[in-house]
Every structure is written in C-alpha cells, then in structure tokens.
C-alpha positions in Angstrom: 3.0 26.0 -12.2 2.4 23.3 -9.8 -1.0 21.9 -8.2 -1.1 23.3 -4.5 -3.6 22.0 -1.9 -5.0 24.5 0.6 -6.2 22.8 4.0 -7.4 23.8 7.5 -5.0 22.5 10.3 -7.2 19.7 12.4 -4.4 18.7 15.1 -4.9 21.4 18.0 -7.0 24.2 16.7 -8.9 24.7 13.1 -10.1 27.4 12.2 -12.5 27.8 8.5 -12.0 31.7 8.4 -8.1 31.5 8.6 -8.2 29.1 6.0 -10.1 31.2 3.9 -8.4 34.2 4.7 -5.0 32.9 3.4 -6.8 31.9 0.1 -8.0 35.4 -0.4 -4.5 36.5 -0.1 -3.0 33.7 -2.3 -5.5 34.8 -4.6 -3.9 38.0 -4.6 -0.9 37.3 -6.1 -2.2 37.5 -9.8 -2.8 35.6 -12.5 0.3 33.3 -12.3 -3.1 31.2 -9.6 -6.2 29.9 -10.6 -8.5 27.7 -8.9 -9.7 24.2 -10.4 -12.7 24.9 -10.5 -13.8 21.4 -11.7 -12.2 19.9 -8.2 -13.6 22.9 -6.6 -17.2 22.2 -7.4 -17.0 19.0 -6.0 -14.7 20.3 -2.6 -17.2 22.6 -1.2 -16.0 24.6 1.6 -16.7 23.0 5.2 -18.1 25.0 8.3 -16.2 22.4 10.3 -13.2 19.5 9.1 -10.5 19.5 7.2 -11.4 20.8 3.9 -9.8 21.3 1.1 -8.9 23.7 -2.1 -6.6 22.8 -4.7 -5.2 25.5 -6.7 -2.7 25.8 -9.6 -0.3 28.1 -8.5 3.8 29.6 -9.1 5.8 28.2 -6.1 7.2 31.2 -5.5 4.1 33.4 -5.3 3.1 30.8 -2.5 6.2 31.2 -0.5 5.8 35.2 -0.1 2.4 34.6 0.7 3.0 31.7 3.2 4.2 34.0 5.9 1.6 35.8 6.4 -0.8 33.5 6.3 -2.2 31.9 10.2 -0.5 29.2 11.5 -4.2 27.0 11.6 -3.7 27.0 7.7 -2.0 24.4 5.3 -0.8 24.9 2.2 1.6 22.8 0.6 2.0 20.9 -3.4 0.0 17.9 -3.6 2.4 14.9 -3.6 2.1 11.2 -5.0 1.8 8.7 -3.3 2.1 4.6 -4.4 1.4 1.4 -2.7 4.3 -0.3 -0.9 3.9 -3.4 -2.9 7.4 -4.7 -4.3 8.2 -4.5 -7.8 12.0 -4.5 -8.2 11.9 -2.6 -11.6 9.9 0.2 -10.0 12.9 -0.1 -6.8 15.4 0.4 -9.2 14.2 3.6 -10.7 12.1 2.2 -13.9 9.2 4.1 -14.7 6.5 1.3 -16.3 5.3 2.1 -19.8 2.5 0.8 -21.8 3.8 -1.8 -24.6 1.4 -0.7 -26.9 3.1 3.1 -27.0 5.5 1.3 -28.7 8.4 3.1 -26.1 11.5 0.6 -27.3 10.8 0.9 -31.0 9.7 -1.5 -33.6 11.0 -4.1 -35.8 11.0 -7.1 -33.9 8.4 -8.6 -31.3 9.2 -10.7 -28.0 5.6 -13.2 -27.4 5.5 -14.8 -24.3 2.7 -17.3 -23.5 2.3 -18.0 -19.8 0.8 -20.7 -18.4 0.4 -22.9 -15.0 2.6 -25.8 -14.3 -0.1 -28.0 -15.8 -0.5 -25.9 -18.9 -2.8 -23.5 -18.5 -3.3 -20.3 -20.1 -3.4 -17.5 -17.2 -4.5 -13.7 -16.6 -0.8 -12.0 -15.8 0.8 -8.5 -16.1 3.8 -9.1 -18.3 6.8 -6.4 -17.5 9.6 -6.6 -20.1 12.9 -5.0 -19.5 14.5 -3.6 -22.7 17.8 -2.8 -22.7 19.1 -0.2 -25.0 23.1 -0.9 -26.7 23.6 2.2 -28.2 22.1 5.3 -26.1 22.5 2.5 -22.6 19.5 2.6 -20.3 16.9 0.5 -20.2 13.0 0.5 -20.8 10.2 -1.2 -19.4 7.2 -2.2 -20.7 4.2 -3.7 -19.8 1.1 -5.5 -20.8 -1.5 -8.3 -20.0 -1.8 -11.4 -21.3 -4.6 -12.2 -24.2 -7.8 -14.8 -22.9 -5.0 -17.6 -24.6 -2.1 -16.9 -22.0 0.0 -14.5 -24.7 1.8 -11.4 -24.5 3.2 -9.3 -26.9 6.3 -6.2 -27.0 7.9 -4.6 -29.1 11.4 -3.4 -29.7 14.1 -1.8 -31.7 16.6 -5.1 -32.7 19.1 -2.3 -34.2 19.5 -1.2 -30.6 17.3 -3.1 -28.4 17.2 -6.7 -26.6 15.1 -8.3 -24.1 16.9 -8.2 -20.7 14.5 -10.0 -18.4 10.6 -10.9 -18.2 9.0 -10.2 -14.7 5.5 -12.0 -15.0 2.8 -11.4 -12.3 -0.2 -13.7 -12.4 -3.5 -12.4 -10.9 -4.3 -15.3 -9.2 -3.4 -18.5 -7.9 0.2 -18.9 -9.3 3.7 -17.6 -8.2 5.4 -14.5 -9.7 8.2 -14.9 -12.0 11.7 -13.5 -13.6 12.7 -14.9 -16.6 16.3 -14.1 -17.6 17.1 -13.2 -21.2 13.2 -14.6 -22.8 13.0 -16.1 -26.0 10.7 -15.0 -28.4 7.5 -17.4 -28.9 8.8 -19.4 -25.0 6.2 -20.7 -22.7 6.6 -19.8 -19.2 5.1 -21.8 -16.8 4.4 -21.1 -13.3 4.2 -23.0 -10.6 1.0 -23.0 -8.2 0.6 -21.6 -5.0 0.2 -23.9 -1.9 -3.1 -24.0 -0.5 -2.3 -25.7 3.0 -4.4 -23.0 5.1 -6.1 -21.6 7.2 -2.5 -20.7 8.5 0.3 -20.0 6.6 3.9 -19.2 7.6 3.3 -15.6 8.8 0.8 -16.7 11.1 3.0 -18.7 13.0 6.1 -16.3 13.1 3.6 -14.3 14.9 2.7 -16.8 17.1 -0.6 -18.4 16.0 -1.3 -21.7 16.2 -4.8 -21.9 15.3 -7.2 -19.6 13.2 -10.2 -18.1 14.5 -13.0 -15.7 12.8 -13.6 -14.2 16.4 -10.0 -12.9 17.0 -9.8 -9.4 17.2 -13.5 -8.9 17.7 -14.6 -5.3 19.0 -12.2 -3.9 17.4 -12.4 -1.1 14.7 -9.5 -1.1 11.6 -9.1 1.5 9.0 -7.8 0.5 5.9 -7.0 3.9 3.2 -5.5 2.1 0.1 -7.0 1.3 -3.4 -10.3 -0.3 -2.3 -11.1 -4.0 -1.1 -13.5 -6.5 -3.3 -15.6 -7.8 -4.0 -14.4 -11.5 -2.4 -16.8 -14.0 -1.0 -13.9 -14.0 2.3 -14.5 -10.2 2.7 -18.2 -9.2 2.8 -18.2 -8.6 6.2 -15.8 -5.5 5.4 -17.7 -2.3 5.0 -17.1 0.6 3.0 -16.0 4.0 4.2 -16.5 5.5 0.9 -13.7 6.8 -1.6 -11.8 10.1 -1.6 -10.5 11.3 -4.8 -9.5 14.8 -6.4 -10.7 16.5 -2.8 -14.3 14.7 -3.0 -16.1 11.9 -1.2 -18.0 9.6 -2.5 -20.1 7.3 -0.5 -22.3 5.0 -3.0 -22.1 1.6 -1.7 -19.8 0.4 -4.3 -17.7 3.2 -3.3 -14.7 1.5 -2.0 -14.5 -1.1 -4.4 -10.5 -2.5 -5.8 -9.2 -0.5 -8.6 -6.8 -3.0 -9.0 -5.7 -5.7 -6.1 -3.4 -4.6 -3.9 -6.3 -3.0 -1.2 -8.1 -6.3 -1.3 -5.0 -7.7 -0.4 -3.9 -6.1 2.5 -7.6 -6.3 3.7 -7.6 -10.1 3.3 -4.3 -10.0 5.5 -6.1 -8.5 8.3 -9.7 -10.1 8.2 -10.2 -12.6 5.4 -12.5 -15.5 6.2 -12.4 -18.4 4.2 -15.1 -20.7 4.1 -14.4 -23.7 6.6 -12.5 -26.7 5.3 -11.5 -24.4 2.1 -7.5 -24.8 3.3 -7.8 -20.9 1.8 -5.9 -18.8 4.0 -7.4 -16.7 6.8 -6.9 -13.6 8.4 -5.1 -12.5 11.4 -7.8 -10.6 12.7 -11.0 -11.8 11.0 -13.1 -11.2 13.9 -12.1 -7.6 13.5 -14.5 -4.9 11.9 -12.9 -3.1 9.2 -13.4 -0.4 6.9 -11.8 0.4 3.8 -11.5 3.9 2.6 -10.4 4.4 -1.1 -8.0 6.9 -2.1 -6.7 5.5 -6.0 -9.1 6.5 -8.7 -7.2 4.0 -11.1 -6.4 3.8 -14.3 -2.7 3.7 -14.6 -0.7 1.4 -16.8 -2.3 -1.8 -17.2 -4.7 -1.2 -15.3 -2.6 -0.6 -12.1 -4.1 1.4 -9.7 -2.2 4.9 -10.2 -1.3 7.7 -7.8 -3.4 8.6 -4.8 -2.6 12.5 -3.5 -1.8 13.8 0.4 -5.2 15.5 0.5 -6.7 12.5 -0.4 -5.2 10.4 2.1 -5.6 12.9 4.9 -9.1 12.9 4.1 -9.8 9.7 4.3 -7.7 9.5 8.1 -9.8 11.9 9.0 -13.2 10.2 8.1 -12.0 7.0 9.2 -11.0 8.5 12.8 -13.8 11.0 13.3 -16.8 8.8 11.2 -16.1 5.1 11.9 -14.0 5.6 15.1 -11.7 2.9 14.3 -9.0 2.2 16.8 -6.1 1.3 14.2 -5.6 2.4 10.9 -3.1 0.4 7.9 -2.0 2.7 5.3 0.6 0.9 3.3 1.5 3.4 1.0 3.6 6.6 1.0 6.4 8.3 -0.9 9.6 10.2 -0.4 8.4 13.8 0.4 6.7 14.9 3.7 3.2 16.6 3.9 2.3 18.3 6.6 -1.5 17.7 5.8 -0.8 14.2 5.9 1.1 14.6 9.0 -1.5 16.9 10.5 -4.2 13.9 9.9 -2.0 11.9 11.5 -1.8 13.8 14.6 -5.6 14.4 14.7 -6.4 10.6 14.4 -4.2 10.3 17.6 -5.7 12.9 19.4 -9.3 10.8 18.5 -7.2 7.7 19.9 -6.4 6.0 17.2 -3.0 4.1 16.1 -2.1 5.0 12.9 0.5 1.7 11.0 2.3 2.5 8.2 4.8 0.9 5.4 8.0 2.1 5.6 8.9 1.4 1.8 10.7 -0.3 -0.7 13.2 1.3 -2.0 15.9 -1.1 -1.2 18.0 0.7 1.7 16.5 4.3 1.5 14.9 6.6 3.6 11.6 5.5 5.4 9.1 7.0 3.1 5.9 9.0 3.8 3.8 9.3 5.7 5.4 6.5 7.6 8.2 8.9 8.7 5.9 11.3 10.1 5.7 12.4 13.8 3.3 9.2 15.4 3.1 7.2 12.9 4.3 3.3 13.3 7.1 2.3 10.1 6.6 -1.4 9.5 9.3 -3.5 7.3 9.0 -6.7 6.3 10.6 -10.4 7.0 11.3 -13.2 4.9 11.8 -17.2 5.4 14.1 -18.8 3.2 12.5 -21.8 1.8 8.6 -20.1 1.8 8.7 -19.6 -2.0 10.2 -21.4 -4.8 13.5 -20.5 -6.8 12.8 -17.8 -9.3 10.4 -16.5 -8.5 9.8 -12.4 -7.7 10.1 -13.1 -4.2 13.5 -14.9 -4.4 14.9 -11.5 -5.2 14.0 -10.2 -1.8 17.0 -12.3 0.0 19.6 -10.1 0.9 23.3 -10.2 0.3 24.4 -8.8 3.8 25.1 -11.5 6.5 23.7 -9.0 9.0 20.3 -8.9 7.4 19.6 -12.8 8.6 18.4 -13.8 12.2 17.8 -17.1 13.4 15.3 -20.2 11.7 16.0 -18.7 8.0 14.3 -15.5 8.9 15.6 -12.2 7.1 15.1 -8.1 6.5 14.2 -8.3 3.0 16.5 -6.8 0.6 13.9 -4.3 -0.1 13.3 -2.2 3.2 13.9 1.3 3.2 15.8 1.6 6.3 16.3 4.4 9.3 15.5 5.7 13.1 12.0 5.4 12.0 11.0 1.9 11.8 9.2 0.8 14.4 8.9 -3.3 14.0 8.4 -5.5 11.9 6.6 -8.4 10.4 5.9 -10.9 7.8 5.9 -9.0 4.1 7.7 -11.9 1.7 5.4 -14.2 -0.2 2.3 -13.3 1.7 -0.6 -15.3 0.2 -3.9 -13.5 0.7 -7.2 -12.5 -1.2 -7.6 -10.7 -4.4 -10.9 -9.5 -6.7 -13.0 -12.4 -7.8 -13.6 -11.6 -11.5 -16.2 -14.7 -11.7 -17.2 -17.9 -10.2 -15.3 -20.7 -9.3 -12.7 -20.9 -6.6 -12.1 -17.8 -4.9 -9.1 -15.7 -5.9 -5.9 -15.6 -3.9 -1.8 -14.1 -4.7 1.4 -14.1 -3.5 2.4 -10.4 -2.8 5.8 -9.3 -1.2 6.3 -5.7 0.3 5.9 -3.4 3.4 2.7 -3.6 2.0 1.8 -7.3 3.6 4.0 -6.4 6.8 2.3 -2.9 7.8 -1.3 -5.3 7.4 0.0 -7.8 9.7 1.3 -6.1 12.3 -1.9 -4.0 12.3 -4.0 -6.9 12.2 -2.0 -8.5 15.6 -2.5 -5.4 17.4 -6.2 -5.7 16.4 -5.9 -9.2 18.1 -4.0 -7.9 21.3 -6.1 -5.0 21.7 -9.2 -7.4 21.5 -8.2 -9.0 24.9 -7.6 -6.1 26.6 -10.5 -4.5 28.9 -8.7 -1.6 30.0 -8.2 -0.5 26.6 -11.7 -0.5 25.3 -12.7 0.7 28.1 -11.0 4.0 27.4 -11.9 7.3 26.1 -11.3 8.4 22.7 -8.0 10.9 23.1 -4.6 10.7 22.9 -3.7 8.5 25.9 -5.6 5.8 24.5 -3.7 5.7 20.9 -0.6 5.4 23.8 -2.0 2.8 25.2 -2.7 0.7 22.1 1.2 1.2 21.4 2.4 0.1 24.3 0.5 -2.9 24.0 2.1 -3.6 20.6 5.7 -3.2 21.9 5.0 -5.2 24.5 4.4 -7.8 21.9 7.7 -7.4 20.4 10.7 -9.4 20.2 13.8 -8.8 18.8 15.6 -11.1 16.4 18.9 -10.0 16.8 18.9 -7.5 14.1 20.1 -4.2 13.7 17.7 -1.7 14.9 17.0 0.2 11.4 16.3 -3.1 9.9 13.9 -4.2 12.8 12.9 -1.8 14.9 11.9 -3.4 18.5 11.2 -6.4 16.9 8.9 -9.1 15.5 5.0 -8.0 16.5 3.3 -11.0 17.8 -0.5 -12.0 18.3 -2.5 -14.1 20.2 -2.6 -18.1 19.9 
C-alpha cells in the first residue's frame, strides 16, 4: 500500500468533475483503497483550483485504473521532498538517527562540549558518525547540545568507534568536522565575521553598495519551511502554511520549523538595522511572501519532509493569491511529480518565474522539481579563502581542476549536475538570518547549499526586474514569465566552466 495523491490538472484545462470521476472509479477497485479520511476532512473538494485527495491505495490497482481515467486528472504517489541545504552525511547516503534511540549500541559514551573561540557554551546540532568493525557500515547520530555546551552519544565499543563529529551551531559561529573526537574534548568554534551590510556574494554579483529599496515592486514567493520571526524580516508577510492537503492561514502560519526558510528569506530581503555591520539582503526592497510546506518535527528538531501536493499547493496560492512575479523553492528530491510539474506550468501561464535548487548530491542528477519542464536549476559557487579551514564548508572544494574558474571561484563539490542547470550563484558559506529565540543580538548562520544559490539568484532577478518598466508593465501570462527570463540571462556571465556545472553563467544584480 502506498499513499497516492489525486489532483485536478491546473496548466491548460481543469476540470472538478473529471477529477471526481476518476476517484469514483479508483474507488472501485476494492478494498485493497481507502480514503484518509482524517486528511480528507480537512481537504474539502474545490468547485474551482487544484484540489486535492489523498488515498491509500495498491500501485497496481491505480495503474489499471489510470487509463481510463481523463487526461485533466492527476494521480500519482506522494513523494518527499528535503531542503537543499548541504549536509555531507546526508550526501553520502546516511540516514540521521536520534542519539537517544540508542542506534550504535551501548557501553561506552562520546561527550563533546562545544564552545566559541572565547569559551562559550553554544546551542549546536551534534551529528556523530559511528563506524561499525564487525558488520562495516556506519551510523549516524544526532543530538543538541545541553544549556552548558555538552553532547552526549552512545555506542557499542565491542564493535563501534567514533569516525567524525560534524557540529552545527545555530547561530553566530562556523560549522565544524572534527576527525576521530575524543571523549570529554572541547570543540571550539570560531566566530563568524560580521563586516556587513555586504558580504562576498554580493559582490560576485556585482553589488557594491546595499540598499533596502532594491528590488522594490516586486513580488517573491518563497515555499520552504517558514521564515521568523527576525527583527530584519518583519516586513515579510505570510502566505499561510500547507500541510497534509490543508491550508492554514492564522497569522503565525508561516512561521520557521526549523531555520533553513528564514534563511533563504534573509538572503533575498533581510534588512539589518543601519550601522549593525549585519548582513543585508539582495533584494530587501522586494515584497516577499513565504509559504510553508514542512510541518516539522523530524530528528532534532529538523524540519522533516514536505510532500508534492503540498508544494504544488502552495505554487498555486502564491501565483494565483499573492501574484508574485518570482518564486524560490530550494528544495526537491530525485523522483518527478507531475502535480508539481503541473503547478509549475500554471504559475507560468499566471507569469510568474519559478527558481529552483538543483541539489546536492555531489554529481547526481538535478533533482526535483528543479528538473521539471520551466523551471530554473540553480547550483552554487564557492571562494576559496571565504571560510576558515575545517570547517563544513571546506568540504565543499572540489578535487577536479575543471571545477575552478578564475579569482578562487569554484562549482562546489556538492552540485548535482546535468542539461538542466540553468546558472548559478553564490551557495558556499552564505551568512544570512536565522529565528531569534530571545533578545540580544539578532541571530545569523553560515549555511552552504543550492539552498543559498537558488535565493540569490532569485533575489538578483528581483533587483533586475525592479528597473525594468516594460516588464511590470505587462500582463500576467506566459510571455511575461519569458520576459523575466530573458532578463536574467541577460545578466549572465560565464566563468569558463563546463556547462553542467554552470549553466549560462554567474547571475548578476544591480550596483
């Protein structure tokens, strides 16, 4: 049995009653379906939009079903989908497990206190690799640090060993890999700069002063796990959250689960308070809206899985309901969805540019729904000498001599590659705004991933498109979404690199 989601095609023609129509006959098949009728009650059928039905259902009852069924109807298994930040344990196929299920055995504990480089006790995720001696393999767990800078795992010393510590700080301190930790070692991090308002990605896209009014009248969409609250982002508004096939639009709706949304939102239209040196956003003058699609809740308080439905859902409202003019979804996976392609194609045909991550799976196939039909893949760039010596972000330097252009620039190590990507832009270090959890100075991290380069390149095309009269004078349709991409490749310039690692180039902004 697998969880199927049943949705009316938007792009061209919908149609309600062909939608329902197909149910009927899925429906049909027998007992092997059943309806969630939890989800159900709160995804009531629409007269008009996208709607949609999840059902529990045999694949293969679906498959003779799905040829009779009208080509204005979707149905398809609901897919996960993660954010594109860069974790290389997740990259390299580890699936993250609580410490305290206790996943590499007992007998021995690894403790950890982490700290700043002047000794302070600091809120971090702690992911511990185990390796395994006698059945090979490798485990990872994770945990948070206690309100005194410790962290604890443990392990199986019959069979087990600590093989490396990644340690990710929430705020205001570099990522780190510790090699072979010690049990009851202090790991110290070092501090990130705080030379802003610009920081090295604004001036590889050309910027050579900030200002809150770039990219003003124009609309961004941002689907991802929420944004705030930050005092740098209450100008963002909420465009509600869309979980499990419902919409919820309280105020405090679109909220961060976790960080990664307030983030990418911060890349695009952070603005710090003036002589702050915090660092601003590209496009601050921008007016953004932030739909979540992660309900939360995974391990250590990571933001979880958000599902195709979910996120077609929320490309839908953001097109049709806040008419924005670009939309950043850095997230995906590697299966297609044709619901998530089909919102896609509809948010062109309402004239809207839709940017996507293209991954980070270190060399493999642009992921969803970046590869889909319209959609712009964004990988990231490094610069040597941005972020200090073991840290996470040091592993992003590839090995290749024909990853590295000129002026220590690079195609991180990380990049899915292919025919799809599109550009690229900054994604390696990329220092921007996180939740503020209380007073005091507001909260900022260094974050690597086609995560922080679908954001910026979103964010310049905001800033392009904000100087252009012909486009906003332009209906809604499909020829304006063309326009707003032409405009960004316009803007690009190649850095010698092969074309699967770069696209057309480097997206660039206004001064």
């Amino acid at each position: 049995m697998a969880r199927f989601i049943v949705s009316n095609r938007l792009a061209g023609k919908q149609s309600r009653n062909d939608r329902d129509a197909s149910l009927s006959a899925l429906n049909e098949a027998g007992t092997s379906i059943r309806r969630f009728a939890d989800v159900l009650a709160e995804s009531q059928l629409k007269d008009q939009g996208r709607g949609l039905i999840f059902i529990e259902a045999d694949s293969r009852d679906v498959e003779a079903k799905r040829a009779g069924m009208s080509p204005d109807v979707i149905v398809e298994p609901e897919v996960p989908r993660t954010t594109a930040r860069y974790f290389p344990m997740v990259s390299a196929g580890f699936f993250p497990m609580a410490a305290e299920t206790g996943a590499a055995g007992i007998g021995a504990t690894l403790e950890l206190k982490i700290a700043s480089a002047g000794g302070m006790a600091t809120a971090a995720l702690v992911n511990v690799v185990i390796g395994n001696t006698v059945a090979g393999g490798s485990t990872l767990l994770t945990t948070a640090t206690d309100a005194n800078g410790w962290a604890a795992v443990t392990y199986d010393p019959n069979t087990s060993y600590p093989v490396a510590a990644v340690i990710v700080p929430k705020a205001g301190l570099w990522s780190w890999v510790q090699s072979y930790p010690q049990n009851g070692m202090t790991i110290q991090l070092p501090e990130l700069p705080r030379n802003g308002p610009l920081g090295w990605w604004h001036r590889l896209l050309g910027m050579a002063s900030y200002s809150d009014q770039r990219g003003q009248g124009i609309r961004v969409g941002v689907v991802d796990t929420g944004a705030g609250p930050h005092p740098y982002l209450q100008h963002v508004q909420s465009a509600g959250a869309f979980i499990n096939g419902g919409s919820d639009t309280a105020p405090n709706a679109a909220n961060d689960v976790a960080d990664h949304g307030t983030h990418v939102t911060g890349i695009i239209a952070a603005k710090p308070a003036p002589d702050s040196k915090d660092f601003g956003g590209i496009a601050a003058g921008a007016d953004v809206y932030v739909a979540r699609v992660y309900a939360g809740g995974g391990p250590a308080g990571q933001e979880g899985y958000a599902g195709n439905g979910d996120i077609a859902s929320a490309i839908d409202a953001l097109a049709s309901t806040q008419q924005v003019d670009v939309m950043n979804l850095s997230l995906g996976g590697p299966d297609p969805s044709e619901i998530e392609a089909d919102a896609i194609m509809t948010a062109i045909e309402a004239g809207v540019l839709v940017i996507c991550a293209a991954g980070n799976g270190n060399g493999a196939a642009v992921i969803y729904p970046a590869a889909a039909p319209g959609a712009v893949a964004v990988s990231a760039l490094g610069i040597q000498g941005t972020f200090p010596p073991g840290s996470l972000e040091a592993l992003s330097v590839p090995q290749q001599a024909d990853h590295f252009a000129a002026s220590g620039i690079y195609a991180a190590s990380f990049n899915n590659i292919g025919p799809q990507v599109a550009c690229v832009g900054p994604g390696v270090g990329i220092i921007s705004t996180v939740p503020q959890t209380g007073p005091g100075d507001p909260a900022y991290a260094a974050m690597s991933g086609t995560s922080m380069a679908c954001p910026a390149v979103c964010a310049s095309l905001a800033a392009l498109l904000g100087q252009d009269r012909a486009y906003r004078k332009m209906p809604r349709n499909a020829a304006r979404a063309q326009y707003a991409w032409t405009v960004l490749a316009r803007g690009l310039r190649q850095l010698g690199l092969n074309s699967q690692y770069q696209g057309f180039g480097l997206v660039s902004t206004l001064p």
